[in-house]
C-alpha positions as CSV (number, residue, x, y, z in Angstrom):
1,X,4.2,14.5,7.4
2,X,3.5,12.7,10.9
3,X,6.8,13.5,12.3
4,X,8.6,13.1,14.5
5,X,7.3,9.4,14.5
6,X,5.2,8.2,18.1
7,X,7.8,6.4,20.1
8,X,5.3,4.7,22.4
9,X,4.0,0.8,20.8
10,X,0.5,1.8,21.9
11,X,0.4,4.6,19.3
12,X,1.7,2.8,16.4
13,X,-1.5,1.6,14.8
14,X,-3.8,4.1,14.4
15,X,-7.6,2.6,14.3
16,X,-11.2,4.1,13.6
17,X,-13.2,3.6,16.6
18,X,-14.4,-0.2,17.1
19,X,-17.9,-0.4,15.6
20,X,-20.5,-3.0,17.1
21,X,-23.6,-1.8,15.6
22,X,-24.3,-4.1,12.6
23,X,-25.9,-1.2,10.4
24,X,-23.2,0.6,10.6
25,X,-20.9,-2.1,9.7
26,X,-23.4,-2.9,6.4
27,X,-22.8,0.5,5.6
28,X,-19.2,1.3,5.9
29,X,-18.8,-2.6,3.8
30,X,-21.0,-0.9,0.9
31,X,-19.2,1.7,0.7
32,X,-16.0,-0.4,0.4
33,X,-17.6,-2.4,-2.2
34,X,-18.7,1.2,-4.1
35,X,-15.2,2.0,-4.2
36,X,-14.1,-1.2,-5.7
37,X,-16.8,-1.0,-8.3
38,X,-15.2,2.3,-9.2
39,X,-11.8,2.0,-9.2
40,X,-11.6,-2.5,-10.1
41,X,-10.3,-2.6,-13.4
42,X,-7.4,0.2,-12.9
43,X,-6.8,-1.9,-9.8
44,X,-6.8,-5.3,-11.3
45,X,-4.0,-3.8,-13.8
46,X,-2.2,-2.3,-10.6
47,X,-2.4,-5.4,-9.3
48,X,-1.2,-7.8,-11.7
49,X,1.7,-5.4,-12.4
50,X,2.7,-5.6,-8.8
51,X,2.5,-9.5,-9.1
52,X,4.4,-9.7,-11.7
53,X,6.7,-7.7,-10.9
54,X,7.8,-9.8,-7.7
55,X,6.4,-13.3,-8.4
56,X,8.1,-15.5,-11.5
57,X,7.9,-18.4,-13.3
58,X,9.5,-20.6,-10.6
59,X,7.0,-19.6,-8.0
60,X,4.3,-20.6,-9.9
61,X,5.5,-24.5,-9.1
62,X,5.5,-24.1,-5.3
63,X,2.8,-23.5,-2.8
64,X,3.6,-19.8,-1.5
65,X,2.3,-18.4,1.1
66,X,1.7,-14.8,0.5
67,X,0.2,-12.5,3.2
68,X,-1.4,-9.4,1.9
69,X,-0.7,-6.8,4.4
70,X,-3.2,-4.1,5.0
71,X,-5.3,-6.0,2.1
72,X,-8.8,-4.1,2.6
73,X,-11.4,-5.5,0.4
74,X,-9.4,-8.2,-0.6
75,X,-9.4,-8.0,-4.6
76,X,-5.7,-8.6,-4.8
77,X,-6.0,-12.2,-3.6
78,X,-8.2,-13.1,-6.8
79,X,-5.6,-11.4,-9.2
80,X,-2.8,-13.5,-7.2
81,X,-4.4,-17.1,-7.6
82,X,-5.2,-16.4,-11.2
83,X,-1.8,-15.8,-12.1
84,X,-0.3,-18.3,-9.2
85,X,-3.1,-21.3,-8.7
86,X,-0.7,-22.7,-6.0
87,X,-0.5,-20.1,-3.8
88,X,-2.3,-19.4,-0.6
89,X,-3.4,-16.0,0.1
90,X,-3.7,-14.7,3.7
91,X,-5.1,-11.6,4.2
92,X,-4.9,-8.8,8.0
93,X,-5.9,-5.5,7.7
94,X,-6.4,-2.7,10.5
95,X,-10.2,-2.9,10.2
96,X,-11.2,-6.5,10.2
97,X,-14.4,-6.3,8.2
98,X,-12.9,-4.6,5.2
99,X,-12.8,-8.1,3.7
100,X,-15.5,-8.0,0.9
101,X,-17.8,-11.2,1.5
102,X,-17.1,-11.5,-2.7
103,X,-13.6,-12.2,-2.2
104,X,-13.3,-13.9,1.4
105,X,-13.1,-17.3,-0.6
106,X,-10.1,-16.3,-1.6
107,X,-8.2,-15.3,1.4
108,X,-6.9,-16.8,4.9
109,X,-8.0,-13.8,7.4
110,X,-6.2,-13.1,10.2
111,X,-7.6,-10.8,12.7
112,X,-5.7,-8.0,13.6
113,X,-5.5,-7.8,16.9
114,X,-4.3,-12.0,16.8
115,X,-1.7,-11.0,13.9
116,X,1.8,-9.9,15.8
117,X,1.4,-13.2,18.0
118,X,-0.2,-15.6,14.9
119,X,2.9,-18.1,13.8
120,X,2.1,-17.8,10.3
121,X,5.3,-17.3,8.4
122,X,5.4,-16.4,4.7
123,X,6.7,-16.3,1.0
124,X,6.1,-13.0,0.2
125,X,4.6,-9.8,1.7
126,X,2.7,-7.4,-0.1
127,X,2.3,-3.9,1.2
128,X,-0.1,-2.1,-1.7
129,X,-0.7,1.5,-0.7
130,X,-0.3,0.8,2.8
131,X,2.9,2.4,4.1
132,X,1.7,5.8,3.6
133,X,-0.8,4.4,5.9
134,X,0.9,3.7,9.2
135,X,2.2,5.9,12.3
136,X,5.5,4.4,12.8
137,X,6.8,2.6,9.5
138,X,10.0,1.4,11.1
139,X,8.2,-0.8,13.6
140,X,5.8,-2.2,10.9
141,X,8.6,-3.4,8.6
142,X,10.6,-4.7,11.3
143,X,7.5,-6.5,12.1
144,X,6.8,-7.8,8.6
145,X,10.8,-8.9,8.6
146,X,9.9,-11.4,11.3
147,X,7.4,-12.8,9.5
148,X,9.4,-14.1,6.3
149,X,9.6,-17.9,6.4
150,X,13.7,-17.4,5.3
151,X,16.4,-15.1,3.9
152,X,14.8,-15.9,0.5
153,X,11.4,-14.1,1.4
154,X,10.3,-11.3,-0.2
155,X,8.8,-7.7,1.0
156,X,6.9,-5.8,-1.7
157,X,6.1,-1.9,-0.9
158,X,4.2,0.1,-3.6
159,X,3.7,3.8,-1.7
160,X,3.6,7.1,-3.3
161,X,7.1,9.0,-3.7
162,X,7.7,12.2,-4.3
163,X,8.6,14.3,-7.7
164,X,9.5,17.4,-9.3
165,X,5.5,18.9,-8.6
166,X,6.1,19.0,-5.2
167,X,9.6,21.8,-5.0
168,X,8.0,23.6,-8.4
169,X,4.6,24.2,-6.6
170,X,6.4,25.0,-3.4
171,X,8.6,27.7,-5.4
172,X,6.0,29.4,-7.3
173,X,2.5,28.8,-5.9
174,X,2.1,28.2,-2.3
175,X,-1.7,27.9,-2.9
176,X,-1.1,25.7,-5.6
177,X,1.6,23.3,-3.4
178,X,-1.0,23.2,-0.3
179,X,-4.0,21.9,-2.8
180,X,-1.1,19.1,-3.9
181,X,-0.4,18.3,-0.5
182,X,-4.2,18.4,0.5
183,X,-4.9,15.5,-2.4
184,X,-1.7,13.5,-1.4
185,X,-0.9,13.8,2.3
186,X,-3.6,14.4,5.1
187,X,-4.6,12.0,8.2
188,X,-4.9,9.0,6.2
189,X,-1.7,9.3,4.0
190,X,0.7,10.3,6.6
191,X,3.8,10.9,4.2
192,X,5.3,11.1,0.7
193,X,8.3,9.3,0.3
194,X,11.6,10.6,-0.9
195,X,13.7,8.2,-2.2
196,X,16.2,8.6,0.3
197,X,14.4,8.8,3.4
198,X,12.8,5.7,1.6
199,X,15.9,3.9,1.8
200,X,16.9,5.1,5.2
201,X,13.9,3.0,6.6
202,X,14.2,0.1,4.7
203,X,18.0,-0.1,6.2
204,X,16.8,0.7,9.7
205,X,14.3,-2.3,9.9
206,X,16.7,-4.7,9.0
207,X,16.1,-5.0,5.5
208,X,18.0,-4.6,2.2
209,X,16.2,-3.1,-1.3
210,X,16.8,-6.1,-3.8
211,X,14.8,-4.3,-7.1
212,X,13.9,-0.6,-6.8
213,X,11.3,1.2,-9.7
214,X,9.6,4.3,-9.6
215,X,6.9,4.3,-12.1
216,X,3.4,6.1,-12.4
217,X,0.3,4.7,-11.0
218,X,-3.3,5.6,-9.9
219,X,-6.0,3.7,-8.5
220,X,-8.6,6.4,-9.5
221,X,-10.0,8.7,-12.6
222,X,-8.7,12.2,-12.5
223,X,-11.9,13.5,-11.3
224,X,-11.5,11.6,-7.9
225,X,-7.8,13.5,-7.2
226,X,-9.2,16.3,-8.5
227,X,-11.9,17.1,-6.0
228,X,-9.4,15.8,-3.6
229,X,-7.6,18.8,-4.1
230,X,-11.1,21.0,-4.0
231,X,-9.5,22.5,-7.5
232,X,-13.1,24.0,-8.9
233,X,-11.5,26.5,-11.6
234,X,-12.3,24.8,-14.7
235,X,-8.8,25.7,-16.7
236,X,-6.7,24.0,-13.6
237,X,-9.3,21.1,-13.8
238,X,-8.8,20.4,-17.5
239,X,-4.9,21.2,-16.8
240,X,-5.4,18.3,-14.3
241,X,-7.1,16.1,-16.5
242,X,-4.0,16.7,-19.4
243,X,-1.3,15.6,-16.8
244,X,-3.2,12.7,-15.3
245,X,-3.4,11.6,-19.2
246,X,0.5,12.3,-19.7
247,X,1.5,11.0,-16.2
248,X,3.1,7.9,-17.4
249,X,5.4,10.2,-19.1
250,X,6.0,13.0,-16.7
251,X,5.2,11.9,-13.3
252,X,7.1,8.9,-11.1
253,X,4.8,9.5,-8.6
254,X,4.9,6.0,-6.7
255,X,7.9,3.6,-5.6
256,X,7.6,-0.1,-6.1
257,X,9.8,-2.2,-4.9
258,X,11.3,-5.7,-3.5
259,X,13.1,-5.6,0.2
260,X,14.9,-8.8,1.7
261,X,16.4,-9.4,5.1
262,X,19.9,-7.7,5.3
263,X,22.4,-10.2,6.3
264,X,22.6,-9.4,10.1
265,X,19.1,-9.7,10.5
266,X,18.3,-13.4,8.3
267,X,15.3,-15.1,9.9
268,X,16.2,-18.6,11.7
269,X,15.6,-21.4,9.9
């Protein structure tokens, strides 16, 4: 866990190091791509569950605005418009040349640095896999709060939560618990959410949980969380590989999720 949280605005969005050399840029944009070429079609499922899951028949009538919110590559956006045609898609992440060229048809960009003083105000908010992400969650979601066009706008999280592996390992295999923690929480995923610590932040930001699930959900093959985890016996590997196949079943491993504005903090009309 990164805690306690940094208290100072300065340290709240953690950034690689600006890159200005052009190779290097074509390089860290393949790899991107790579990624997506592995793990598309589990996230084009992810993804239209997510949609789904906030976005209903009614919304596909009016012309949303829906920012994607740490939105990477940009994939999401074409899931979006193929289920909700009217919709307009606007896309910020930390590292503004995530956006795939393939998908930049399909999304608004705003640049990072412009985002907190852009007066773009919105539908919807999707966070996917992103609040494990960030330094200081409370300031984000305030942030995102702000941005909803009413007291009708929507806030989606999907983040990783924890479950009954993490106090089992802990208890009987220290070894075992730090290879769990090593594939789920390291400098880029800065924390596992409980459900109430979950809910603490939500309230502190000003926002209310409206529809709460916790479901199972990967965006890789077993393989990739498995060398995450530097697990190299082969009977743990093919243990691995049983669980991932029985996870819908056994393991609520991520939080999804619709927040609104609580009532002392509704955005002016």
């Amino acid at each position: 866990m990164n805690y306690p949280y940094p208290t100072s605005s300065d340290d709240i969005y953690p950034c690689d190091k600006e890159i200005h050399n052009s190779k290097e840029v074509d390089y860290k944009k393949k790899q991107k791509l790579e990624w997506h070429l592995k793990s598309g079609a589990l996230n084009h499922h992810n993804f239209t569950n997510m949609a789904l899951f906030v976005l209903n028949d009614a919304d596909r009538q009016r012309e949303i605005k829906i920012l994607d919110y740490g939105g990477g590559g940009g994939q999401f956006a074409l899931v979006v418009k193929s289920l909700f045609p009217l919709s307009q898609i606007y896309l910020v992440d930390i590292i503004d040349y995530n956006l795939l060229d393939q998908f930049k048809p399909l999304n608004h960009q705003i640049m990072f640095k412009e985002f907190i003083s852009d007066d773009t105000l919105f539908d919807v908010i999707f966070m996917n896999d992103v609040l494990e992400h960030v330094n200081d969650p409370l300031c984000v979601l305030e942030l995102l709060r702000k941005k909803l066009v009413d007291s009708n706008g929507r806030i989606f999280v999907d983040t990783p939560c924890q479950f009954w592996i993490y106090p089992i390992t802990k208890l009987f295999s220290k070894k075992l618990h730090t290879k769990v923690l090593r594939g789920t929480v390291d400098y880029d995923h800065q924390q596992i959410w409980s459900k109430s610590s979950f809910r603490y932040v939500v309230n502190k930001a000003g926002l209310r949980v409206e529809k709460y699930l916790e479901t199972s959900e990967f965006t890789q093959g077993a393989e990739f969380y498995l060398d995450n985890m530097h697990i190299d016996n082969p009977a743990l590997r093919l243990v691995g590989k049983i669980f991932y196949r029985l996870a819908k079943l056994i393991a609520k491993n991520k939080i999804m999720t619709i927040l609104k504005p609580s009532s002392a903090f509704i955005p002016k009309q």
